[in-house]
N, C-alpha and C positions, 0 to 999 in steps of 0.2 A: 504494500500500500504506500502513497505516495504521501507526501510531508505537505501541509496544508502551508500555500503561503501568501499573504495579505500584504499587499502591498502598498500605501497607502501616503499622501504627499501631507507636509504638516501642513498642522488644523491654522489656519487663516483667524488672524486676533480678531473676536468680533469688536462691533465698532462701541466705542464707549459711552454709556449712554448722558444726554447731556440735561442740564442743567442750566439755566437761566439766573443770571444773580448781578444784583445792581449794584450799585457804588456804595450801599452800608453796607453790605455785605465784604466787598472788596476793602474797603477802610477798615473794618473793622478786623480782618485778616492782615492786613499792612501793616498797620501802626499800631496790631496788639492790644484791642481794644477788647470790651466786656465782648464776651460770644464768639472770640476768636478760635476757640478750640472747635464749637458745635459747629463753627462755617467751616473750618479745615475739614471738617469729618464729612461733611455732607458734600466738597467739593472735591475730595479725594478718589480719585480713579472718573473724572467725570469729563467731559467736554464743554468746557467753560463758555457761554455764550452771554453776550449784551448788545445792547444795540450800540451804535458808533458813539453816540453824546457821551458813552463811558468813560472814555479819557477822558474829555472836557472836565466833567465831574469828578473827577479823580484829584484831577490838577489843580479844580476848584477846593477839595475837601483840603489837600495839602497847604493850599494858601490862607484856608482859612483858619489852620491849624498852626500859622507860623502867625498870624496875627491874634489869634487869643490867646500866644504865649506858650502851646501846648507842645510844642514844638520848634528847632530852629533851622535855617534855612540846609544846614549840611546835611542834617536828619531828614530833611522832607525831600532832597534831592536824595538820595541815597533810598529810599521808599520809593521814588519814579521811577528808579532806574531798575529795582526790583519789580515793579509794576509793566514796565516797560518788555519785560523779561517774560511774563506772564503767556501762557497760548492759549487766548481768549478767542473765540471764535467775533466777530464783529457783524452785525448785520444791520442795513438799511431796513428804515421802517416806511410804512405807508403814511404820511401826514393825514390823509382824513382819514382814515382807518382810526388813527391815532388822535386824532381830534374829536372823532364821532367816541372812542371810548374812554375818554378824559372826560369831556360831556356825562356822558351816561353815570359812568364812576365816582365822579367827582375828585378829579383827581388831577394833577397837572400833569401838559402833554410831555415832559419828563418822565413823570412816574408811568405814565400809562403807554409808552415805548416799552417798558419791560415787559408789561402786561399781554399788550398786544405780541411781544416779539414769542413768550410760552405761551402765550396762544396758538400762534402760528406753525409755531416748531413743536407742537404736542407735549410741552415738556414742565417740568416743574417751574415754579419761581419762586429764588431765596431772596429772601428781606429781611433787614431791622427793622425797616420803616412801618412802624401802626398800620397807616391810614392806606399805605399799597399793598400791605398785608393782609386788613382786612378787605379792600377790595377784592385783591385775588383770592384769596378762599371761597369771597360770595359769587364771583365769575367764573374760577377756576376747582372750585374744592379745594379740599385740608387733605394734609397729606404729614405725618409725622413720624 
């Protein structure tokens, strides 16, 4: 009898599933803030996505973190440059898309970029933020 043989090409990574997460989420991870460890966990092994305003806002949080003293300018450049480093995935939003669910939400068309963007892409969204938080659980369901 002949020797059974399988031969077989390696298994292809599936793709990793992503995850949707705004600028408190990401600050809060950078600069070691309350909930940094729960965002690490939840963003570990994941495909990091936001919409493009992300930087902006990033660079906003960092500025405004060198003006309430909270931070100084070598520390908040040295967080960029970690930020910078990051493989976030980036995506354009639909302006009325995004207007029409700011409206609805009540929410600014900031916050409601992220909303719309795990909308879109069928996917979670992480937040510090109350008020986008609660949005998205009443738009999107709770998920913990």
């Amino acid at each position: 009898m002949s020797s059974l043989i399988v031969a077989e090409p390696p298994a292809a990574y599936g793709e990793r599933p992503r995850l949707v997460v705004d600028a408190s989420v990401l600050a809060a991870t950078l600069f070691e803030e309350d909930g940094h460890d729960v965002a690490l966990s939840w963003m570990r092994g994941r495909t990091l996505c936001a919409p493009h305003l992300v930087d902006c806002e990033i660079a906003n949080i960092a500025l405004a973190k060198i003006q309430r003293k909270v931070t100084n300018v070598a520390s908040a450049v040295e967080v960029l440059k970690v930020y910078a480093a990051l493989d976030i995935e980036r995506h354009s939003v639909e302006p009325s898309a995004v207007f029409a669910l700011a409206m609805r939400a009540g929410l600014t068309a900031y916050d409601a970029s992220y909303l719309w963007l795990a909308e879109t892409l069928h996917t979670p969204l992480a937040t510090f933020d109350a008020r986008l938080g609660k949005a998205a659980v009443e738009y999107l369901g709770e998920r913990q």
